[in-house]
Backbone as XML, in Angstrom:
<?xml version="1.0"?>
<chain id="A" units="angstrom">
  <residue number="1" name="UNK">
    <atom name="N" x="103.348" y="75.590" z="14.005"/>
    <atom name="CA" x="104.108" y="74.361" z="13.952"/>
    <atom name="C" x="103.221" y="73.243" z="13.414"/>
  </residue>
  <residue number="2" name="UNK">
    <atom name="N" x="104.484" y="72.507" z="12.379"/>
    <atom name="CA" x="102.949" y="71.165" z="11.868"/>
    <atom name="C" x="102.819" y="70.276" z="12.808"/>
  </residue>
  <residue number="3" name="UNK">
    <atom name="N" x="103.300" y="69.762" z="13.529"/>
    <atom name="CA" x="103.144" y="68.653" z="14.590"/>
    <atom name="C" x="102.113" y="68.938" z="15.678"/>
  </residue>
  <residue number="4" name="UNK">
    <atom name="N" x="102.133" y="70.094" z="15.847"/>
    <atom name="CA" x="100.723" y="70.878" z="17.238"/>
    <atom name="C" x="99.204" y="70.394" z="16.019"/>
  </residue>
  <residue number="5" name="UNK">
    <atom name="N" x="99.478" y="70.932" z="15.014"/>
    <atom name="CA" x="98.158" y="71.163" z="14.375"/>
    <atom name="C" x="98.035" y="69.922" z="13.662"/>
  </residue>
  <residue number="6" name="UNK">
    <atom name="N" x="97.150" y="69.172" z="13.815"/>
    <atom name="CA" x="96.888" y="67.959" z="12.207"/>
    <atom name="C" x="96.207" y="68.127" z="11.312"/>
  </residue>
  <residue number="7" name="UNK">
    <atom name="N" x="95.711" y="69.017" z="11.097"/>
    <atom name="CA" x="95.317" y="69.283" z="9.447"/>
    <atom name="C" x="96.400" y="70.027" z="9.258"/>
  </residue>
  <residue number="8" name="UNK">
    <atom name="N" x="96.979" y="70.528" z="9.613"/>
    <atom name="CA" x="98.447" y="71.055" z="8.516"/>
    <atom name="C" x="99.285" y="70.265" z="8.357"/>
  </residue>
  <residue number="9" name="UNK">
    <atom name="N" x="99.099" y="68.818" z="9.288"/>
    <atom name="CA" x="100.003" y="67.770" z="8.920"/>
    <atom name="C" x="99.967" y="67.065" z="8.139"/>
  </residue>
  <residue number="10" name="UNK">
    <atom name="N" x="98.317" y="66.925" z="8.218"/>
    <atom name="CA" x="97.698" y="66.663" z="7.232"/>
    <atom name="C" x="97.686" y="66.792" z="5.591"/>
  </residue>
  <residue number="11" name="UNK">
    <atom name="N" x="97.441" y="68.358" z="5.292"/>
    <atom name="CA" x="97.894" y="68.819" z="4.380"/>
    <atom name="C" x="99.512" y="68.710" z="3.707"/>
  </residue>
  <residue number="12" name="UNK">
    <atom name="N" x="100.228" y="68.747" z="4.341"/>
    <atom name="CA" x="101.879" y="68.628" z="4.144"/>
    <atom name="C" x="101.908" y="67.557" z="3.930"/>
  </residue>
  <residue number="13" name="UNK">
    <atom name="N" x="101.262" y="66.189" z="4.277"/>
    <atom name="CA" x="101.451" y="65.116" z="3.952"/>
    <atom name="C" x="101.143" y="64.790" z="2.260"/>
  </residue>
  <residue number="14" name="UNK">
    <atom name="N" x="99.872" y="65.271" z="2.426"/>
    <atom name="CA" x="99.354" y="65.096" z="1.075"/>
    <atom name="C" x="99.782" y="65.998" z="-0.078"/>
  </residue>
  <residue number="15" name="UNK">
    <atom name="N" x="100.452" y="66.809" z="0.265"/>
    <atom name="CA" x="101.434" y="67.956" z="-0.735"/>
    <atom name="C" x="102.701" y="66.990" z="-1.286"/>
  </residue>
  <residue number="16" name="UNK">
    <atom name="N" x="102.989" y="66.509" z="0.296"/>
    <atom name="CA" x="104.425" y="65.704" z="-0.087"/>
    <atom name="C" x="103.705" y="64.145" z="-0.986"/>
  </residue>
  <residue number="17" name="UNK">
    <atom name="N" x="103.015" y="63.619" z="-0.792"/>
    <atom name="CA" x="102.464" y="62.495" z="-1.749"/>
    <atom name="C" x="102.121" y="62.788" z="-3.028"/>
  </residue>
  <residue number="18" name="UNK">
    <atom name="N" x="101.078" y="63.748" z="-3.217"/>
    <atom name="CA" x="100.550" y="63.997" z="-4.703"/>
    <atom name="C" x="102.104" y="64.090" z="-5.070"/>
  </residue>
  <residue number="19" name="UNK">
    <atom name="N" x="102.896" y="65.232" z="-4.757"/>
    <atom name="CA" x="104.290" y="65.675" z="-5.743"/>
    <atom name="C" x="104.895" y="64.357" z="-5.602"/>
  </residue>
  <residue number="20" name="UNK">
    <atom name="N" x="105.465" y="63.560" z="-4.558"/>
    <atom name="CA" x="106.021" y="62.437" z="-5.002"/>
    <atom name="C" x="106.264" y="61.304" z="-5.865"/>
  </residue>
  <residue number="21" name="UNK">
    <atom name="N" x="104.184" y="61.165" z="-5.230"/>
    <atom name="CA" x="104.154" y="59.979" z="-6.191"/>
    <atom name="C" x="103.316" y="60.290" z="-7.984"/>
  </residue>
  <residue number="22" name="UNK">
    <atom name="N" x="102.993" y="61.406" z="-7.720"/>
    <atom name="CA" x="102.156" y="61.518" z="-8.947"/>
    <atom name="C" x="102.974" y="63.335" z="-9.963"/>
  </residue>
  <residue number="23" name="UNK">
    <atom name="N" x="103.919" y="63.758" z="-9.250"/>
    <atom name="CA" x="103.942" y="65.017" z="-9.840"/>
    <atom name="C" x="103.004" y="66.106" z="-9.661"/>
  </residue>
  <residue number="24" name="UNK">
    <atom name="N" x="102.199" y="66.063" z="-8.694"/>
    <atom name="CA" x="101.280" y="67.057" z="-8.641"/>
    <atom name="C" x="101.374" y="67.978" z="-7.517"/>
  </residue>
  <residue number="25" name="UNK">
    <atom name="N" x="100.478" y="69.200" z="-7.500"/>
    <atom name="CA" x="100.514" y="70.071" z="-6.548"/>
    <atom name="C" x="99.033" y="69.599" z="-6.259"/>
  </residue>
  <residue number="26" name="UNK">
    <atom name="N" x="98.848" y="70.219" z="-4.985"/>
    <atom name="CA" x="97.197" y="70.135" z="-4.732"/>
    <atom name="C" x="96.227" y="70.929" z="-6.010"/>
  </residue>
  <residue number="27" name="UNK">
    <atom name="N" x="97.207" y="71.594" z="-5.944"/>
    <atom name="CA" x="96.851" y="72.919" z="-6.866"/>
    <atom name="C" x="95.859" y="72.595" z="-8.337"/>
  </residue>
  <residue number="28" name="UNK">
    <atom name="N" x="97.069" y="71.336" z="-8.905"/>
    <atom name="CA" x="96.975" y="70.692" z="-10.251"/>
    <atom name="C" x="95.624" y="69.568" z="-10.054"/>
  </residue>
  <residue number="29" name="UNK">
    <atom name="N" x="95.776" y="68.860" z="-8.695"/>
    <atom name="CA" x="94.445" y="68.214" z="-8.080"/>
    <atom name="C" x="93.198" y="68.840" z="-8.368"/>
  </residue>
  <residue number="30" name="UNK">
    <atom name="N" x="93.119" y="70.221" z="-7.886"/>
    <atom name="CA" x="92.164" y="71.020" z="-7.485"/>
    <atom name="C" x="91.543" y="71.064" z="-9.227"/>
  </residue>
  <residue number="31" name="UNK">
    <atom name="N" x="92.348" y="71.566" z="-10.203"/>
    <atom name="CA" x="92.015" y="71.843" z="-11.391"/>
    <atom name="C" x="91.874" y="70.537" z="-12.149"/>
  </residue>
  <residue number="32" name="UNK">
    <atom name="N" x="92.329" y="69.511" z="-11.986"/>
    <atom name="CA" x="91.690" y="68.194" z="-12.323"/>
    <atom name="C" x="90.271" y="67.861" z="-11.916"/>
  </residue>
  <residue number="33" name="UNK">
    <atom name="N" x="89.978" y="68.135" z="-10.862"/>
    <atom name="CA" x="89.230" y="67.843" z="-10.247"/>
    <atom name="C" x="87.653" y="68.782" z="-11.010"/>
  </residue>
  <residue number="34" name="UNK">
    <atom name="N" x="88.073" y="69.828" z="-10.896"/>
    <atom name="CA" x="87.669" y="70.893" z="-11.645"/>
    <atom name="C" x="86.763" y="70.614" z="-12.883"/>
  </residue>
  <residue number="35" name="UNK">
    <atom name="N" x="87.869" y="70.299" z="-13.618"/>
    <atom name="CA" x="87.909" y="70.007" z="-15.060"/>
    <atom name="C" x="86.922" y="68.665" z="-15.499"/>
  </residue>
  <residue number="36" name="UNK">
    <atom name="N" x="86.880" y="67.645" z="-14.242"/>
    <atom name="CA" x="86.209" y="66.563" z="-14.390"/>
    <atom name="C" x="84.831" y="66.753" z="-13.641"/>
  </residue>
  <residue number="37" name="UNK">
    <atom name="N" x="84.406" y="67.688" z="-13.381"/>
    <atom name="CA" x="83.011" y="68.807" z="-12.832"/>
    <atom name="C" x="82.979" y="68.122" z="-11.178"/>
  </residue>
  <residue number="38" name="UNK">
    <atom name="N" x="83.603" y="67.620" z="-10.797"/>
    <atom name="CA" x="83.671" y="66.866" z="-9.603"/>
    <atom name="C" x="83.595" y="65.952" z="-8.862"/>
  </residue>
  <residue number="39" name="UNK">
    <atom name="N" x="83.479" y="64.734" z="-9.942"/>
    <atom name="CA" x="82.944" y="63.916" z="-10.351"/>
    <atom name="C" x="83.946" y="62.794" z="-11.015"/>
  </residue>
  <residue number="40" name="UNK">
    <atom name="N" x="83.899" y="61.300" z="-10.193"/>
    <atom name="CA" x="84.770" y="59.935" z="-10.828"/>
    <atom name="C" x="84.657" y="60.324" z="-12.649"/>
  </residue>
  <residue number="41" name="UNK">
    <atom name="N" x="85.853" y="60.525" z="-12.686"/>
    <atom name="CA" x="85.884" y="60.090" z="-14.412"/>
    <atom name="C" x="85.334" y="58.831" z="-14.933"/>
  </residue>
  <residue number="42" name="UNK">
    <atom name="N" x="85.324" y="57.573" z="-14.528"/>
    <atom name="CA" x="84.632" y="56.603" z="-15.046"/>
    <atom name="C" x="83.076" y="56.736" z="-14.668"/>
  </residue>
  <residue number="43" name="UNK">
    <atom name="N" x="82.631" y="56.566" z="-13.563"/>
    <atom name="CA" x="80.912" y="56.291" z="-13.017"/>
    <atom name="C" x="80.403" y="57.607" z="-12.913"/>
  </residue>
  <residue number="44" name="UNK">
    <atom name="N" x="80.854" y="58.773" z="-12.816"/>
    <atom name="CA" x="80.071" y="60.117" z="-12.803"/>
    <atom name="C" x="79.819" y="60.547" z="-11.597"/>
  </residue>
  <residue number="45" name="UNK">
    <atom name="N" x="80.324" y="59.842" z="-10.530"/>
    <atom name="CA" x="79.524" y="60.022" z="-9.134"/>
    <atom name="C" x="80.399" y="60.886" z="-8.116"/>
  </residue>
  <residue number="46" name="UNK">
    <atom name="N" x="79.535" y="61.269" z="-7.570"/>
    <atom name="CA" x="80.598" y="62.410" z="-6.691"/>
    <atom name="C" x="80.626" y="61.660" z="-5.331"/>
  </residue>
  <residue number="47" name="UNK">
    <atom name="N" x="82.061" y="61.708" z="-5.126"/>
    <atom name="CA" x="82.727" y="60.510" z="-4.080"/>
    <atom name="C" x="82.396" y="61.778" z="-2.558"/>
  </residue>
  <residue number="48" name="UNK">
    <atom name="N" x="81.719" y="60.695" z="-1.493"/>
    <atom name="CA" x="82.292" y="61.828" z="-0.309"/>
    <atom name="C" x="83.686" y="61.604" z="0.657"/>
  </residue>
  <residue number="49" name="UNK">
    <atom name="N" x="84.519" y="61.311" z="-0.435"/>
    <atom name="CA" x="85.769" y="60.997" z="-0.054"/>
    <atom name="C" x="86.955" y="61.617" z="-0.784"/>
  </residue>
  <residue number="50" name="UNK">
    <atom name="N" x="87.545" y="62.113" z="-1.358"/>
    <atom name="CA" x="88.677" y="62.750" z="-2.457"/>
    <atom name="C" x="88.727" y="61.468" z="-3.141"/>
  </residue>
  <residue number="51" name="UNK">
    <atom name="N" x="88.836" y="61.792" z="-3.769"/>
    <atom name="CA" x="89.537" y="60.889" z="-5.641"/>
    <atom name="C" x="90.560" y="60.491" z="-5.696"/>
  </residue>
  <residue number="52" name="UNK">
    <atom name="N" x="90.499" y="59.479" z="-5.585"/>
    <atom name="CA" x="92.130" y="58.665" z="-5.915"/>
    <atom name="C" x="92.877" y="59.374" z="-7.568"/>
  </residue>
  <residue number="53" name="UNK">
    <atom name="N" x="93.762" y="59.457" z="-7.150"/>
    <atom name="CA" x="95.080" y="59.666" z="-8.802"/>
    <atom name="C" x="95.030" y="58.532" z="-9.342"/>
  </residue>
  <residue number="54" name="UNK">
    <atom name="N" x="94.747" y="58.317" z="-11.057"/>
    <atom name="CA" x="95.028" y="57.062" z="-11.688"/>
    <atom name="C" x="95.966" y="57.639" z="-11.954"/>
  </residue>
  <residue number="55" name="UNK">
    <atom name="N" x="96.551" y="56.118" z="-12.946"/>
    <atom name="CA" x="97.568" y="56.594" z="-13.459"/>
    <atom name="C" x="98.143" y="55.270" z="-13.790"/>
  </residue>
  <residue number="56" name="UNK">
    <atom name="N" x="98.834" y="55.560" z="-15.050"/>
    <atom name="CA" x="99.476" y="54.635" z="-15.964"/>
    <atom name="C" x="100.281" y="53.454" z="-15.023"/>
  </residue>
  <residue number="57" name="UNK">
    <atom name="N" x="100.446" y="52.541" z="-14.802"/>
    <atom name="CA" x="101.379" y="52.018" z="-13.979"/>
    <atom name="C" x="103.162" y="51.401" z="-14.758"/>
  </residue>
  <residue number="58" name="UNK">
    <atom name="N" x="102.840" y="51.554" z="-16.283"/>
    <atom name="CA" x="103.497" y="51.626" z="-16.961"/>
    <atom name="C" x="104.695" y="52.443" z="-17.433"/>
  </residue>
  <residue number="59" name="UNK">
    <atom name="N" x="103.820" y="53.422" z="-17.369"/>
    <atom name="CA" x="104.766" y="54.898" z="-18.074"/>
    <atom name="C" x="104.358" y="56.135" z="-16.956"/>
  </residue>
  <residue number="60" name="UNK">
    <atom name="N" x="103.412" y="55.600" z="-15.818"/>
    <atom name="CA" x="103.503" y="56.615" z="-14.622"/>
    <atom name="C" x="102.850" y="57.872" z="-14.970"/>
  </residue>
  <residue number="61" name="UNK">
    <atom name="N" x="102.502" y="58.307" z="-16.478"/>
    <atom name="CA" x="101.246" y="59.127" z="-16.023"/>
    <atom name="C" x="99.908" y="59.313" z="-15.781"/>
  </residue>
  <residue number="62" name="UNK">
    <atom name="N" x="99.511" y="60.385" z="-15.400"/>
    <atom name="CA" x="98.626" y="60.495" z="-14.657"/>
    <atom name="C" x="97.078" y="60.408" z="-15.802"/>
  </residue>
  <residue number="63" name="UNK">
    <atom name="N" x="96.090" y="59.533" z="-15.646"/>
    <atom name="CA" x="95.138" y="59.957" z="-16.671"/>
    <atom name="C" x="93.798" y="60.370" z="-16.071"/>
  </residue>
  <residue number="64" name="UNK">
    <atom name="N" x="93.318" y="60.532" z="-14.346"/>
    <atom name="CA" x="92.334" y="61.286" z="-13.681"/>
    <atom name="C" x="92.397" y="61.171" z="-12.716"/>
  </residue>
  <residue number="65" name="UNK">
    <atom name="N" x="91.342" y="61.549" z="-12.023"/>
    <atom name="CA" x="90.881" y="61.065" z="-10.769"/>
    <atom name="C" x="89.566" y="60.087" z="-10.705"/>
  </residue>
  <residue number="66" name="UNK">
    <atom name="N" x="89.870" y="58.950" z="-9.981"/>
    <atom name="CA" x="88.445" y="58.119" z="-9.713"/>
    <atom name="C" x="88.179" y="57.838" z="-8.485"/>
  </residue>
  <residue number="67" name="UNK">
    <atom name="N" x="86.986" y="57.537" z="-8.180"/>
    <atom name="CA" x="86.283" y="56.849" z="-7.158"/>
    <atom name="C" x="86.924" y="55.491" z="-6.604"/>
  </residue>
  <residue number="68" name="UNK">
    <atom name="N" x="87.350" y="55.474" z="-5.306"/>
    <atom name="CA" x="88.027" y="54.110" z="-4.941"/>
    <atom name="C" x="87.282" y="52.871" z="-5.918"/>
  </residue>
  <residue number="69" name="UNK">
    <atom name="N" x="86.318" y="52.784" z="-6.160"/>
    <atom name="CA" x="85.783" y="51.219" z="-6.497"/>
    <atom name="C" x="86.126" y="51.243" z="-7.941"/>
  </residue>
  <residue number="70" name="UNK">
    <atom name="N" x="86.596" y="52.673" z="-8.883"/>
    <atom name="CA" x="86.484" y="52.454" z="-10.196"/>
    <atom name="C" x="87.686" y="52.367" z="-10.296"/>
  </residue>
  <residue number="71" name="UNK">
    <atom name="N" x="88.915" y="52.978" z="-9.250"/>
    <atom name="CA" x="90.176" y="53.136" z="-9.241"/>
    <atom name="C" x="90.726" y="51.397" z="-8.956"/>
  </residue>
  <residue number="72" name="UNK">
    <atom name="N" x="90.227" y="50.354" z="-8.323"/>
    <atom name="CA" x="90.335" y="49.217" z="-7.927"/>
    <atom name="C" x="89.830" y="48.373" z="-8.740"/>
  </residue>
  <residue number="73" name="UNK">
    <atom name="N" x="88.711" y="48.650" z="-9.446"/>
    <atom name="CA" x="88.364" y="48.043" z="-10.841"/>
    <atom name="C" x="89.330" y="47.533" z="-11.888"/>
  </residue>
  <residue number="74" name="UNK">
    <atom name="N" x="89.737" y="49.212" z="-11.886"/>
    <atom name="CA" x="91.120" y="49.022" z="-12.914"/>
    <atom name="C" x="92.393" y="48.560" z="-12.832"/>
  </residue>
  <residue number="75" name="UNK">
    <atom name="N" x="92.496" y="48.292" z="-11.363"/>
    <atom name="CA" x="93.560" y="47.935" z="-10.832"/>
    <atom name="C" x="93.600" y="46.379" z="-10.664"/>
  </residue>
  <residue number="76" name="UNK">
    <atom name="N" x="92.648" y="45.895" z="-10.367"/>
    <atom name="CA" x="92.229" y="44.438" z="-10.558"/>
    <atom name="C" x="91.914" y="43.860" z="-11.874"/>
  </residue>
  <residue number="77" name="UNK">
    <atom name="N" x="91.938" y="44.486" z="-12.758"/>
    <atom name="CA" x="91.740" y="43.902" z="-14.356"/>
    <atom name="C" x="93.245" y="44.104" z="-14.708"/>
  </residue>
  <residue number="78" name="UNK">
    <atom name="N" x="94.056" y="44.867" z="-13.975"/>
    <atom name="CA" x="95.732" y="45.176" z="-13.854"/>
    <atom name="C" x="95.480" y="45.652" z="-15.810"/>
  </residue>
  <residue number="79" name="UNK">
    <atom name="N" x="94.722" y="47.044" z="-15.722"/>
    <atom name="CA" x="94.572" y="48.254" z="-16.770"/>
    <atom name="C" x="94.444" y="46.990" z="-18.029"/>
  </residue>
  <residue number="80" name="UNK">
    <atom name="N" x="93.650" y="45.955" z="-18.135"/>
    <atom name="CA" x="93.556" y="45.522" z="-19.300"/>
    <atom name="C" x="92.207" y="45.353" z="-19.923"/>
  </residue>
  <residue number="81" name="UNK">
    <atom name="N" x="92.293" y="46.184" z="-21.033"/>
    <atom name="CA" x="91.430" y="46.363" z="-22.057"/>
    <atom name="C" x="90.603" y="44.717" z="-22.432"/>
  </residue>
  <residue number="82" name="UNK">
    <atom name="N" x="91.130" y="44.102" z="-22.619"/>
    <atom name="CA" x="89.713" y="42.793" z="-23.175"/>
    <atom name="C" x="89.710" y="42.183" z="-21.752"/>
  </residue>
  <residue number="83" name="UNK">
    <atom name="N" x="90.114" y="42.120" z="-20.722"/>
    <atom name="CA" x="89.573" y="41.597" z="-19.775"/>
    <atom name="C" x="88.454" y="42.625" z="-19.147"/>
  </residue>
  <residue number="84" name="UNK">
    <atom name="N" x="88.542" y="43.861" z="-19.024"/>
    <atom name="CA" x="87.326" y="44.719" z="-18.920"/>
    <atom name="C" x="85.913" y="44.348" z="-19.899"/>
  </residue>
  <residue number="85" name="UNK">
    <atom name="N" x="86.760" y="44.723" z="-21.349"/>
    <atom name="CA" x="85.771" y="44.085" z="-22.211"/>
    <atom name="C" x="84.870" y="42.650" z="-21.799"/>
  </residue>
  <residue number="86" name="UNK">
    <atom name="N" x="85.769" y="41.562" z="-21.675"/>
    <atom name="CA" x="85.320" y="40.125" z="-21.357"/>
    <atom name="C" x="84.292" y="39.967" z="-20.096"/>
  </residue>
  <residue number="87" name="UNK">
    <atom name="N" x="84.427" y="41.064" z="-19.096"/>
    <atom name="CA" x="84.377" y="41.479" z="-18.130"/>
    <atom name="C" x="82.559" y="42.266" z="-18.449"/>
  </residue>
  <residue number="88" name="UNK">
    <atom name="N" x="82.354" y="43.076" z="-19.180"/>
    <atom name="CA" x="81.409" y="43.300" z="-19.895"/>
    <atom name="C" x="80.509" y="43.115" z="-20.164"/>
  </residue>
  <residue number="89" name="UNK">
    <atom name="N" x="80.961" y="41.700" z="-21.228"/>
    <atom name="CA" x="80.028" y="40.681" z="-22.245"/>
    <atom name="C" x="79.680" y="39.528" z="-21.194"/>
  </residue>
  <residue number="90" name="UNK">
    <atom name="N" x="80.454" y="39.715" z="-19.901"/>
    <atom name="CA" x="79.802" y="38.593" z="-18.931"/>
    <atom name="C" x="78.641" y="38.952" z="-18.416"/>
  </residue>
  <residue number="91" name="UNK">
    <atom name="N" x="79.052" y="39.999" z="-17.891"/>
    <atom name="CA" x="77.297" y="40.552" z="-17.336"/>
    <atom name="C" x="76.593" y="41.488" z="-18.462"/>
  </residue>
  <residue number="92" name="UNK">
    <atom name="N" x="76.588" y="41.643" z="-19.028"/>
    <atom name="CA" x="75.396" y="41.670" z="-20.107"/>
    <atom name="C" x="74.922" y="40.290" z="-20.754"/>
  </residue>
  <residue number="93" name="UNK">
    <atom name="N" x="75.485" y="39.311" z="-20.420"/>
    <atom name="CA" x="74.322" y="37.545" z="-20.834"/>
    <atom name="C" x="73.481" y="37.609" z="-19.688"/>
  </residue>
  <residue number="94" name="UNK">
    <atom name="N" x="73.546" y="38.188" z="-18.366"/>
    <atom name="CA" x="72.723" y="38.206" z="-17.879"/>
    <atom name="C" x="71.864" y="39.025" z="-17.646"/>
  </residue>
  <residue number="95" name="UNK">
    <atom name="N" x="71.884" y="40.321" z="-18.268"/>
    <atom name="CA" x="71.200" y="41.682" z="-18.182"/>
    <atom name="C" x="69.574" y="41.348" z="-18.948"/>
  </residue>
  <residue number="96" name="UNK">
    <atom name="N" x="69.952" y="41.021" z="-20.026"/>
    <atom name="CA" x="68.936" y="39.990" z="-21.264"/>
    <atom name="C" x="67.755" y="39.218" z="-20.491"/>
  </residue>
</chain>
C-alpha cells in the first residue's frame, strides 16, 4: 500500500509530476540525466540533490536538467538572452 510506505509515495508522486507537468517518465529523467553525464547542463556540477526540469515556459518544452541555482538564474532573467548577456559584461568590468 502507498500510504503505509513513503518512498513509494514518494515515488508515485514524482511519476505523477514529471508526466504532468513535464511529459516525462522517471524513466526519460533517468536517460536525460544520463545523457548529460550527471551533471547541471549549464555549471557542470553534480547536484546532491536531483535536477530540476527546465523548460521552455513558452512553448513548454523540455530543454534539461539543472542545478536549482542555474535553474533560478534562468528563471530570474525570465529565459532572456541579452539580459544574461548584460548580465555578463557586468561582471566581467570587474573581473579585469
Amino acid at each position: 500500500q502507498v500510504a503505509a510506505d513513503p518512498a513509494k509515495a514518494q515515488e508515485v508522486g514524482r511519476r505523477s509530476h514529471l508526466k504532468l507537468r513535464y511529459g516525462l517518465t522517471p524513466e526519460e529523467y533517468d536517460a536525460m540525466l544520463a545523457e548529460q553525464g550527471g551533471v547541471c547542463a549549464i555549471c557542470g556540477v553534480v547536484s546532491a540533490k536531483r535536477l530540476w526540469v527546465d523548460h521552455d515556459h513558452t512553448t513548454e518544452r523540455v530543454r534539461g536538467l539543472l542545478c536549482k541555482d542555474c535553474n533560478l538564474l534562468l528563471g530570474n532573467a525570465s529565459d532572456d538572452e541579452e539580459r544574461l548577456l548584460g548580465a555578463i559584461a557586468y561582471l566581467r568590468r570587474f573581473l579585469a
